[in-house]
C-alpha positions as CSV (number, residue, x, y, z in Angstrom):
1,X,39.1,-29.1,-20.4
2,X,41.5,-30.6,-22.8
3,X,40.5,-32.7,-25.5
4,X,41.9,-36.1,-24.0
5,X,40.1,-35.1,-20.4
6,X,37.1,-34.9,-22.7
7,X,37.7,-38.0,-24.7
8,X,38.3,-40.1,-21.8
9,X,35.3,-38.6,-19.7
10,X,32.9,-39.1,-22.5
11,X,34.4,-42.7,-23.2
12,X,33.8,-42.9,-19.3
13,X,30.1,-41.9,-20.0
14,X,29.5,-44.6,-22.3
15,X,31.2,-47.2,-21.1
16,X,28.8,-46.5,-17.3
17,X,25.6,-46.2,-19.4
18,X,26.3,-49.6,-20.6
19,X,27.3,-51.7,-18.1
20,X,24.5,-53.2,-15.5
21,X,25.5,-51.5,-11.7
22,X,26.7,-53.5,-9.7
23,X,24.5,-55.0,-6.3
24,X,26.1,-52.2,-4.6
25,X,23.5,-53.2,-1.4
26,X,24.3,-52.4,2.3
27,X,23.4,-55.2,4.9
28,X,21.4,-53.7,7.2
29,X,21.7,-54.2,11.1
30,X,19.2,-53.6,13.9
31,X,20.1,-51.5,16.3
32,X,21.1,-54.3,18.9
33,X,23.5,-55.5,16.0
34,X,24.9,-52.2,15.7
35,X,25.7,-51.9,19.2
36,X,26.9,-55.3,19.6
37,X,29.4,-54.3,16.8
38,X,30.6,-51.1,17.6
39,X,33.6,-50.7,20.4
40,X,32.4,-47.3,20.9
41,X,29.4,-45.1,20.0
42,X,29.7,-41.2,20.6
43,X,27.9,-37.9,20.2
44,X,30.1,-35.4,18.8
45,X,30.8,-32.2,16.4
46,X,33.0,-32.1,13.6
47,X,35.6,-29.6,13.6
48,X,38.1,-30.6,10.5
49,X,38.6,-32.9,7.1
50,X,42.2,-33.5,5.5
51,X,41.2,-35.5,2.3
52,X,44.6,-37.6,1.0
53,X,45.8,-40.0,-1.4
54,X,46.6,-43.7,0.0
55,X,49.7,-45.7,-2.0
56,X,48.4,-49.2,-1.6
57,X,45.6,-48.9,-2.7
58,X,45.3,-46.0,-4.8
59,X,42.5,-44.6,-3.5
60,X,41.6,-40.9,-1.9
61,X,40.5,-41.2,2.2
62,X,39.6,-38.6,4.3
63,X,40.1,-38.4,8.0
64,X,37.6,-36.3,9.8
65,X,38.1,-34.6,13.3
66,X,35.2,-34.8,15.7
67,X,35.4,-32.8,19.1
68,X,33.6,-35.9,21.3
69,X,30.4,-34.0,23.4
70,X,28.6,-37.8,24.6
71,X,30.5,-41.0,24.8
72,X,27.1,-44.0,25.0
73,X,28.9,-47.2,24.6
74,X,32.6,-47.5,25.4
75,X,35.4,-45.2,26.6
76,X,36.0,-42.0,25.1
77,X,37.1,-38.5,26.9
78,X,34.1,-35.9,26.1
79,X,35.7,-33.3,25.2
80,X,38.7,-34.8,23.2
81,X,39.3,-34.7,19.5
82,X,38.2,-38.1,18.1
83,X,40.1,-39.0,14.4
84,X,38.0,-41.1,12.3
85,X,38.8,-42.1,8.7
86,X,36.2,-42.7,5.9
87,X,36.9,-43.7,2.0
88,X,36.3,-40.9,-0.3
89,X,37.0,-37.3,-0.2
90,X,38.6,-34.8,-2.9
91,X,42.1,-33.7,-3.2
92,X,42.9,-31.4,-5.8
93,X,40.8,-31.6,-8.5
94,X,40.3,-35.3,-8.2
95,X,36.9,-36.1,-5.9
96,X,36.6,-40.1,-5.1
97,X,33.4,-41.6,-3.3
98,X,32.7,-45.3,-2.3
99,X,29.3,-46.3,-2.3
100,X,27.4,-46.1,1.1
101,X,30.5,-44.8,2.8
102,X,29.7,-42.1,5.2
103,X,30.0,-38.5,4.4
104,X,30.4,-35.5,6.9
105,X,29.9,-31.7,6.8
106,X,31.8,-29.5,9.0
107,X,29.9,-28.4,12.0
108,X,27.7,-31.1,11.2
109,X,26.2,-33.0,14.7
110,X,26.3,-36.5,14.7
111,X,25.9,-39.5,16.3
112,X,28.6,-42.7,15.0
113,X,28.5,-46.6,15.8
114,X,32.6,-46.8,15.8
115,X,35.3,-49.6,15.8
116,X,38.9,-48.6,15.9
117,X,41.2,-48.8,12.7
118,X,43.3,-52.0,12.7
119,X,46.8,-50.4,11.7
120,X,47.0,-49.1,15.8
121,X,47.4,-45.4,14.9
122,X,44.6,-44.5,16.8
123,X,42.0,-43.6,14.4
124,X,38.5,-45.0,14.1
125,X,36.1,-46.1,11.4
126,X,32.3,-45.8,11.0
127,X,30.1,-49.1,11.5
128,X,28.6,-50.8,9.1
129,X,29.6,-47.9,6.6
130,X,26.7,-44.9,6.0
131,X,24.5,-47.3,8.5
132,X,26.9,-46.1,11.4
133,X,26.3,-42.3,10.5
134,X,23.1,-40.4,12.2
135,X,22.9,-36.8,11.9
136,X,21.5,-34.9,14.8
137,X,18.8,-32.3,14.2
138,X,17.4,-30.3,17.1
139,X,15.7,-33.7,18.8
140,X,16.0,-35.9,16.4
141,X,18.5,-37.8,14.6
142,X,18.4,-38.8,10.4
143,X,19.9,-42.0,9.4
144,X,20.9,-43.3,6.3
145,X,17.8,-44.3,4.9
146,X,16.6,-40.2,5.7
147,X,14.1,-41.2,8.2
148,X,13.8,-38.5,11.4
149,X,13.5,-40.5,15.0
150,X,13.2,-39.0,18.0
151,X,16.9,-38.3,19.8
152,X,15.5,-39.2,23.0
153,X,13.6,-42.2,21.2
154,X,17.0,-43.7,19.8
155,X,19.9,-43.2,22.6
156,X,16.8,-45.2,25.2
157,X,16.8,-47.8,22.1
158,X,21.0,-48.1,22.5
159,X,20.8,-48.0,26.5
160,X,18.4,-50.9,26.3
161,X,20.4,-53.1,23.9
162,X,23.7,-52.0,25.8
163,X,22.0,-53.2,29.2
164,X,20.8,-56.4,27.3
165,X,24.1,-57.1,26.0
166,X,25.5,-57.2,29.5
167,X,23.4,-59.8,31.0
């Protein structure tokens, strides 16, 4: 590390153990919000992560492949690579990371509250941010607040606010 890296990191140090954070709070949905929300919600697998650098803003995104194995709200091909883009992610040496912003391991089984990016290439976003993230363990799924529910427990608690959203 080079002296100005470490001048500016410990200047970076000092200036974060000073300042009060910031209410960096999620709003939290129920589970009927979150499926009223989301345009899609899918079980799926993720097979790849290209982290890159956006020009306007300046800020490092990653997309993440998911091969699609359940579709439970919306229209989705199982089977089909699904592209979903997060904030965050590392290129280089440079690592980036927005609070409460969802973040993926490869392999990792999951199940994701989705609405479809705005700019029409295609690509999705999580719902709701790390709220629209559940990782699937055996038979049961963790959220973002780390709490295990049953799987079979929490796609009945979807069906049942998908079939009350339709009356």
């Amino acid at each position: 590390m080079t002296f100005r890296k470490a001048a500016v990191l410990g200047a970076l140090i000092a200036v974060m153990a000073t300042t009060v954070p910031a209410a960096g709070t999620i709003l939290e949905y129920s589970v009927n919000d979150m499926v009223r929300g989301s345009e899609t919600i899918v079980r799926g697998r993720v097979v790849g992560q290209q982290s890159y650098w956006l020009t306007d803003p300046r800020i490092i995104v990653t997309d993440v492949s998911l091969v699609v194995d359940e579709v439970w709200k919306g229209w989705y091909e199982p089977g089909k690579q699904l592209l979903l883009t997060v904030p965050g992610g590392q290129v280089g040496e440079i690592g980036m990371r927005q609070e409460h912003a969802p973040v993926f391991s490869m392999e990792e089984d999951a199940v994701l509250f989705l609405w479809k990016m705005p700019d029409g290439d295609g690509s999705y976003s999580v719902f709701n941010d790390e709220q629209g993230k559940y990782t699937v363990h055996g038979d049961e799924v963790v959220g973002f607040k780390r709490q295990a529910i049953p799987l079979a427990e929490f796609r009945a608690a979807i069906d049942r606010a998908i079939d009350s959203g339709q009356r």
